[in-house]
Structures are given as structure tokens and as C-alpha cells.
N, C-alpha and C positions, 0 to 999 in steps of 0.2 A: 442500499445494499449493505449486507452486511458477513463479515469471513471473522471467523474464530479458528487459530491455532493454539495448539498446545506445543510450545518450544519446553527442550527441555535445557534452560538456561536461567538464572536468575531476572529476576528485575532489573538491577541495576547493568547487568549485560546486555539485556535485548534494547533498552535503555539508549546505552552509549550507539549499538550498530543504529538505530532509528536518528540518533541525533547526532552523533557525531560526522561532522563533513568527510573527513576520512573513510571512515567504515561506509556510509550512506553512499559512497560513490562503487562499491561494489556490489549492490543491490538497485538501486536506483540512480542513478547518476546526475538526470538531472532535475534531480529536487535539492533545492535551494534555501536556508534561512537559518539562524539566529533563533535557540530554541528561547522564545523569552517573550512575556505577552507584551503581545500590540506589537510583536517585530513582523515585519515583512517577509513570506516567502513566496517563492517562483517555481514553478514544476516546466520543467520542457519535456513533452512525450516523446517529439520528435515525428517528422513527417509523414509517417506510415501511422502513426496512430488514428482510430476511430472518431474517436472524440474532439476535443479542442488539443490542438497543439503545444498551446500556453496556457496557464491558468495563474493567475497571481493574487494576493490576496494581504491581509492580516492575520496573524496566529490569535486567535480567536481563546486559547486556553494552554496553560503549560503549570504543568503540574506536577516535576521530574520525583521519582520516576516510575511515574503511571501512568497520565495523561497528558495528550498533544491534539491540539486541534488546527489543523490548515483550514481555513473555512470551514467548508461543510465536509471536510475529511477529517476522521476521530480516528488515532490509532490511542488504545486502553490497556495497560498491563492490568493486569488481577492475578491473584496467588493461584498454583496448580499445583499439586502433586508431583514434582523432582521437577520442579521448572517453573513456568508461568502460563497463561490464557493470553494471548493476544487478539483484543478484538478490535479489526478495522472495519471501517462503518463509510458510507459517503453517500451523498444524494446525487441522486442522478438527475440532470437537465435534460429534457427533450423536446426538439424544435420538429420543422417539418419536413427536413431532408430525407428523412428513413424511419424508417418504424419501429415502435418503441422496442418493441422482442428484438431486431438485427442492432442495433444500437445498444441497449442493453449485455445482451451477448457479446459483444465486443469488448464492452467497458470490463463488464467481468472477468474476461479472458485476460485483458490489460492485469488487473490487480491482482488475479491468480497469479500472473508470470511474477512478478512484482514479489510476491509473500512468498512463492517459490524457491526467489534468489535470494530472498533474508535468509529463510531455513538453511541450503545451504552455503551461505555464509556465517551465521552462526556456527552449522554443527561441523565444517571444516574447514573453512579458515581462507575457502577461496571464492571467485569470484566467477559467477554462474552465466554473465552477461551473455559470455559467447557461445552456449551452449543450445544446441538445436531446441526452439519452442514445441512443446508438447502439444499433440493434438487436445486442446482444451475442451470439443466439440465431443470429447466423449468420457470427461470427466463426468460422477455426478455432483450438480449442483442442485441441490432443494429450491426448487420452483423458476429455476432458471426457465424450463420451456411453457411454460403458462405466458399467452400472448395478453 
């Protein structure tokens, strides 16, 4: 899967909220690590999540500040027009609890909420966590209902 935003923020801004523990606990909380190759990070979704709970791993790439790789999760700065491109990318695993389309769906809802709470917390300054989740299910996503 793959999410492209356009923040209107520098590099080195979206940069610090992605990696810095402080800023990253108002968007994500609890993702975990040491932006530095071959360090160790920890994601907890938390027990309402779709997916795996826990996910842990090696930072697979760290290339401040463009590129970050949690395993098979890729967040990518690139230059934009009054800001940057953010593209986060991730593979999806699927086993045979549920079907790849509800599982899917899910996952993607997870990481919309996720890129949601960056934005704004980048464009003011606060912390989105508590805020009623948006019917995701009527977003469009490009090729999200292809089974």
C-alpha cells in the first residue's frame, strides 16, 4: 500500500515530527526507535486494532531527512511546491483469519488515521489522538474496493 501527501512543511520539519519521540507521540504514540540504521523499533497499535498488535523489527534504512525504513514500512520525503511529498508505503501480510479486501480495509483505515494526525499536527501544533475517527469507509481510496 501506498499514501502520498503533500504537507505544506519543509523537510527538515516533517523530518523532526516522524522522528522525533516527542513530536511522534502526538501522531503516533506508540511507535518506537532510535532513527539510526540497524536500530531497533516497536510499533503498538493497540488492542482494537485490525492487524497485529505488535510489530517489531530493524530500521532497515535511515537517511535523515528523506528516508526511513521500519521493515517493510517506508516513510520518503521528496521536494513539493511550498512544502514536501510524503510517501508512506508498507506491505501488507495476509493469513487466513479474514479476507484479504476486510483486512486490507482495515489496515488502510489504521494508516489514513495515522497520516491524518501528522497533518494536523504539523499544520497546528496539536494533538489529534482524541479526536472522533472519521468514517474512513467513505473516503476515496484508488483501488481500495478491488477484492
Amino acid at each position: 500500500m501506498v499514501f502520498r501527501r503533500r504537507l505544506g512543511h519543509s523537510h527538515d520539519r516533517v523530518w523532526a515530527a516522524i522522528t522525533d519521540p516527542a513530536e511522534r507521540a502526538n501522531w503516533v504514540p506508540g511507535m518506537r526507535f532510535e532513527p539510526v540504521p540497524h536500530g531497533r523499533f516497536d510499533i503498538w497499535f493497540g488492542d482494537a486494532c485490525e492487524g497485529p498488535a505488535h510489530v517489531s523489527g530493524r530500521i532497515a534504512a535511515c537517511e535523515p531527512p528523506r528516508l526511513l525504513e521500519l521493515g517493510t514500512m517506508r516513510f520518503e520525503l521528496m521536494p513539493a511546491a511550498e512544502g514536501c511529498l510524503l510517501e508512506f508505503s508498507d506491505v501488507l501480510w495476509f493469513d487466513a483469519s479474514r479476507s484479504r479486501f476486510d483486512f486490507a480495509n482495515a489496515v488502510l483505515a489504521g494508516w489514513h488515521r495515522f497520516l491524518d494526525t501528522l497533518a494536523i499536527w504539523l499544520d497546528d501544533g496539536v494533538s489529534a489522538l482524541d479526536l472522533p475517527e472519521p468514517d474512513y469507509s467513505v473516503v476515496d481510496v484508488p483501488g481500495r474496493d478491488t477484492p
